[in-house]
Backbone as a ProteinNet text record, in pm:
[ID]
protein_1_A
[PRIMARY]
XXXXXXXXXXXXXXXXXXXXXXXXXXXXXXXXXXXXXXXXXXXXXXXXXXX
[TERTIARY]
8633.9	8711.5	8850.5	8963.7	9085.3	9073	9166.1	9226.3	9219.6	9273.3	9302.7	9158.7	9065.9	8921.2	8821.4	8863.3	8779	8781.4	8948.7	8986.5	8914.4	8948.9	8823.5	8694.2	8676.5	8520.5	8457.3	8508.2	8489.9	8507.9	8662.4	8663.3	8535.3	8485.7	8384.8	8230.2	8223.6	8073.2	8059.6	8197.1	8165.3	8187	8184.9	8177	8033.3	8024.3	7885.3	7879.1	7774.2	7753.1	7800.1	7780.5	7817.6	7982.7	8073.7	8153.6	8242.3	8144.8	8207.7	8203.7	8112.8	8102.1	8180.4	8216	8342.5	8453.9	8504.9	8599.5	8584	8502.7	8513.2	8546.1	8487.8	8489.3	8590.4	8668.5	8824.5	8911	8880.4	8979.6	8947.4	8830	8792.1	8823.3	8759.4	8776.8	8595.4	8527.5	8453.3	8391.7	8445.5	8420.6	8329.8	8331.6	8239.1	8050.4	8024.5	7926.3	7884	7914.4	7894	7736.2	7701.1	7532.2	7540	7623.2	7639.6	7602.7	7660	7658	7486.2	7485.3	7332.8	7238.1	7253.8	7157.8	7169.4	7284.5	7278	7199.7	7193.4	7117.9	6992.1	6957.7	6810.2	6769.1	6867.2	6863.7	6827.4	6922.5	6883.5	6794	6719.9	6587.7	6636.3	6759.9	6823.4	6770.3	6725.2	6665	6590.1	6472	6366.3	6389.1	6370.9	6372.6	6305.8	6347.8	6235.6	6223.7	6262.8	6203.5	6074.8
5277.3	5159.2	5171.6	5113.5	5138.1	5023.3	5005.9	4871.6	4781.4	4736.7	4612.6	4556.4	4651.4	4595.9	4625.2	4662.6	4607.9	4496.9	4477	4301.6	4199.3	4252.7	4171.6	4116.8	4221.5	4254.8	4170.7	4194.9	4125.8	3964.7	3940	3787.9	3698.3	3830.5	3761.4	3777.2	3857.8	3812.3	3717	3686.4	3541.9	3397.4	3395.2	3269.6	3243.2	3171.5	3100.5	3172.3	3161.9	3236.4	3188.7	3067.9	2928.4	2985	2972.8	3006	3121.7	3224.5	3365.8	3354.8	3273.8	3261.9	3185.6	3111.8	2980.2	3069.3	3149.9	3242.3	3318.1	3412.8	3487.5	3395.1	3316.8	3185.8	3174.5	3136.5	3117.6	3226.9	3352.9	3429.2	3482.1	3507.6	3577.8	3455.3	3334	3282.5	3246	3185.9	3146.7	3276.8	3377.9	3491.1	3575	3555.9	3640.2	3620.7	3485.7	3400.2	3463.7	3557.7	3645.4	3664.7	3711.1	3764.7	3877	3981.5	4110.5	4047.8	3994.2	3939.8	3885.4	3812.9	3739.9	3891.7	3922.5	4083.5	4158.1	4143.7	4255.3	4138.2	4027.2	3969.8	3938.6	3961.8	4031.9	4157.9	4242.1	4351.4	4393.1	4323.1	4333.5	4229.4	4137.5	4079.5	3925.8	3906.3	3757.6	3640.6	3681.7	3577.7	3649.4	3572.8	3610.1	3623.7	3754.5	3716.5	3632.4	3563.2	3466	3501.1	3664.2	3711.5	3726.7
8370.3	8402.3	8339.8	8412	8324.1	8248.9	8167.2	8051.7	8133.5	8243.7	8346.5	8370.4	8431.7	8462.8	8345.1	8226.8	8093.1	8064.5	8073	8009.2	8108.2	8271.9	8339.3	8325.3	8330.1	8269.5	8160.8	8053.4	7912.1	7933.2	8008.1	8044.3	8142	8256.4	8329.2	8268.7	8169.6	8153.2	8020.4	8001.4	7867.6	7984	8118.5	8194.7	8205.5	8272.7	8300.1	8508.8	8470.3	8647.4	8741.2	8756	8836.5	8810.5	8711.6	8698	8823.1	8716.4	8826.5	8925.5	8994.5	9139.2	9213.1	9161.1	9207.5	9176.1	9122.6	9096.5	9192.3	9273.5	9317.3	9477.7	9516.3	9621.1	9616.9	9538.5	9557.1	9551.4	9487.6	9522.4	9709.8	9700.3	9844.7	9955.3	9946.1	10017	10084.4	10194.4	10213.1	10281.7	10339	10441.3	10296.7	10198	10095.2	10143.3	10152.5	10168.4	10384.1	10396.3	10524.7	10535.7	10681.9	10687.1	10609.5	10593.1	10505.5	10368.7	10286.8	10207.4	10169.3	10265.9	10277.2	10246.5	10345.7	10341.2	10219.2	10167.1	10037.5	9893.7	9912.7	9837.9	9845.5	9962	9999.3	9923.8	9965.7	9943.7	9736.6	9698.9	9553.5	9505.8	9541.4	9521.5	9480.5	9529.6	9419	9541.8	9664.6	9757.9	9824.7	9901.7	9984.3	10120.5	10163.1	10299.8	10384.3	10486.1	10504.9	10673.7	10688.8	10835.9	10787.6
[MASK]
+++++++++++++++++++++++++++++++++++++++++++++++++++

């Protein structure tokens, strides 16, 4: 990682989750929250598929 995304880094895992996520919502915008999106959180076990 360079210096720029350490200091990131370090700043985002002292937020609260809820946090990071409303951060990332607003920088990206609502297009984050996509079926891709959906699928890759399938994909890493954080929701159930419900096919």
């Amino acid at each position: 990682m360079t210096d720029v995304q350490k200091k990131m880094w370090d700043a985002l895992v002292k937020m609260s989750g809820e946090d990071v996520a409303r951060l990332f919502v607003n920088w990206c915008g609502e297009q984050i929250l996509d079926d891709d999106f959906y699928k890759n959180m399938i994909d890493e076990g954080v929701i159930e598929n419900e096919e």
